[in-house]
Structures are given as structure tokens and as C-alpha cells.
C-alpha positions, 0 to 999 in steps of 0.5 A: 554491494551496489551503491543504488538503494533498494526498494520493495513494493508489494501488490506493484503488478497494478494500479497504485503498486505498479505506479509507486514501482514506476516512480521509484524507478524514475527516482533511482531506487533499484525496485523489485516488483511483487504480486501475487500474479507473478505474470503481473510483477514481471509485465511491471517490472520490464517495464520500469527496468525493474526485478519482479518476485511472486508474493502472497504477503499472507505468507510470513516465511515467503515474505521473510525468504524474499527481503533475505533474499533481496539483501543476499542478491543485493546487499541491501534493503532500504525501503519496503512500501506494503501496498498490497491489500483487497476489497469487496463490497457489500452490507454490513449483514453480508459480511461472511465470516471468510469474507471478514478472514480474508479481508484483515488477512491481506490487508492488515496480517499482510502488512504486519508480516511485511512489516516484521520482515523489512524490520528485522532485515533493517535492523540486522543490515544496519543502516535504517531504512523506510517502510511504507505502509498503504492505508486508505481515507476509510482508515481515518473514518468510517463513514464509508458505505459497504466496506465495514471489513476494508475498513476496520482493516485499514483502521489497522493499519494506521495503528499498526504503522503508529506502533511499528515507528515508535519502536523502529526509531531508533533503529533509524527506521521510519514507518509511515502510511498514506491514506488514499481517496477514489484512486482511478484503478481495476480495484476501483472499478470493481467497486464502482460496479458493486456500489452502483448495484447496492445503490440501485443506480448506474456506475456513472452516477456513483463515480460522480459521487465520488468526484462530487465528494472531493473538493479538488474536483477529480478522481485521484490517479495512482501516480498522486498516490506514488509522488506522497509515498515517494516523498515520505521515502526521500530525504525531504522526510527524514523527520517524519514518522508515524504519520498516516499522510492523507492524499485524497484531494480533501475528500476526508480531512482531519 
């Protein structure tokens, strides 16, 4: 059994995953990469000294198999950061019955079933723990254009994260999600591309939107997201839980 605590970070093959991954690291948690894209994990995972994994999180007996397999290889399990999830962008009226599935699939079922898994592994090792849950500032409203599925699912997850830390406490499990803004990531630049179209404007003028929106002036990097999710699995948090921690530069504030 190792000394090194242990993390699992899903969705960690890019952008916000792979910088919460790489920050870990460089705090000395033993961190095992996920991703759907294997090819992904593991480019990370070499890179940040890492061990990778491939999950669909919308599998509940792969997601189960891989923390028992985590705590049989490692002896542990101390941390769980469920930061897979999607988007698409399109009116309301658009929103196809497979589109909405889909959705709330990866990115609110996903994270129950990763939830229930680092529990039930948590509590059966003994030794609390920290899930970490990623949510979004379209979470906390829903004044967001184009996104009506993003946003009830990341809704969701807020009180999804609120019910799950009231219940794991006194199993010394804390729950906690951080809500990003316009995070600088391939997923944003998809949806630069799909808002500029519904718009009927170019992509530079909706990123301005955006930086426009955020009273800090920029757009939001993946390592601003990484250092808050850091945070909330260090010591410096041990009596924070059931918070949805809002890291968007101000551009929602509640």
C-alpha cells in the first residue's frame, strides 16, 4: 500500500480534465487519467507521470470495475474529480429527444455513476475522501443562450453534488463542484463556432461577448479551473462541503 494519495479525474484526455490531472500531479497525488479516447488518457498521462484508463462514464459497471480496480492496484482511493461531460449548441426548438439523452447522460448520469462508485469505494476503505464534481456558471442560471439541455444537466449537478455531501459526511466524504465560466478549451471552440452561426456574427465577435461579460477582463484558462478544484481536495478545505464554488471571473455572481 502506498503512502501517496490517490486521484481519479475523468474527461482528463483534454482541457479543463487534463489541467485538474496535471495539477494534482504537481501537488503529489498519484493521478489516473480517463477519457473516453483512450489515445487521449494516456498522451496525458505520460505527460503529468501519470497512469491512464479508458471510461465512458455513462457506464455504471465500467466506472464501478475501474475505482475497485484503482483501490486493488493501489490500495487506495482519495480523491474522485467527475469532470467529463459535453455540449451542443442550438435553439431551444432544436433540441432533439436523443440530443436531450445524450446530454443529461454524460453529463448529469455520468456523474451520479461516478459519484456512487468513488462512494461506495470510500466508504468501504475507510478513510473518507473528496469527490469533485464539475458543474458550470450555466448551473447556477439560466440566462445562457443555446444551451437549454447543458443547462438543466449542470442544474443537476449542483443539486446532485448538495445531496451527495449532506449524506457522505459522516462517512468523512466531502462533495463539492466548481462552476466555470468561458474556459479557453476545444469544447469552447466548438461552441464559439455554433454561437457565431445562431448569431449570424463572427467568432471573434461572440469570444468578445464573452470577455466582455467577465468583469476580470479575460477569457478563463483550464489551470484557473484546476487551482479551485486543487483547493477544494486539499486540507485548506476540510470543512467546506456541498458548495458549488463559482470560478469564472465574475461573470455570474451569486
Amino acid at each position: 500500500m502506498t503512502d501517496t494519495t490517490v486521484a481519479v479525474v475523468t474527461g482528463a484526455g483534454s482541457g479543463i480534465g487534463a489541467a485538474i490531472a496535471a495539477q494534482l500531479s504537481r501537488r503529489g497525488r498519484r493521478v489516473v487519467v480517463t477519457d473516453i479516447d483512450e489515445a487521449a488518457a494516456a498522451r496525458v498521462a505520460g505527460e503529468i507521470g501519470g497512469t491512464a484508463a479508458q471510461l465512458d462514464v455513462t457506464d455504471g459497471v465500467a466506472v464501478q470495475a475501474l475505482a475497485d480496480r484503482v483501490v486493488a492496484e493501489t490500495g487506495r482511493l482519495d480523491v474522485w474529480v467527475s469532470n467529463a461531460g459535453i455540449s451542443k449548441m442550438q435553439r431551444f426548438v432544436d433540441i432533439t429527444d436523443a440530443d436531450w439523452d445524450r446530454t443529461l447522460a454524460v453529463n448529469t448520469k455520468g456523474i451520479f455513476l461516478c459519484g456512487r462508485a468513488a462512494a461506495r469505494t470510500m466508504i468501504a476503505n475507510g478513510i473518507g475522501g473528496q469527490i469533485i464534481n464539475t458543474a458550470s456558471m450555466a448551473g447556477k442560471q439560466g440566462r445562457v443562450p443555446f444551451l437549454a439541455d447543458y443547462v438543466a444537466s449542470k442544474f443537476a449537478v449542483v443539486g446532485l453534488t448538495q445531496a451527495m455531501a449532506f449524506e457522505l459526511a459522516p462517512h468523512g466524504i466531502r462533495v463539492n463542484c466548481v462552476c466555470p465560466g468561458y474556459v479557453a478549451t476545444p469544447m469552447q471552440e466548438r461552441e464559439l463556432a455554433w454561437e457565431a452561426e445562431l448569431r449570424g456574427v463572427a467568432p471573434d465577435a461572440v469570444q468578445k461577448l464573452w470577455v466582455e461579460d467577465t468583469p476580470l477582463g479575460r477569457l478563463e484558462t483550464p489551470e484557473d479551473v484546476a487551482r479551485a478544484v486543487a483547493f477544494l481536495a486539499s486540507p485548506d478545505a476540510d470543512f467546506i462541503t456541498g458548495e458549488a464554488l463559482s470560478v469564472n471571473g465574475g461573470a455570474y455572481m451569486d
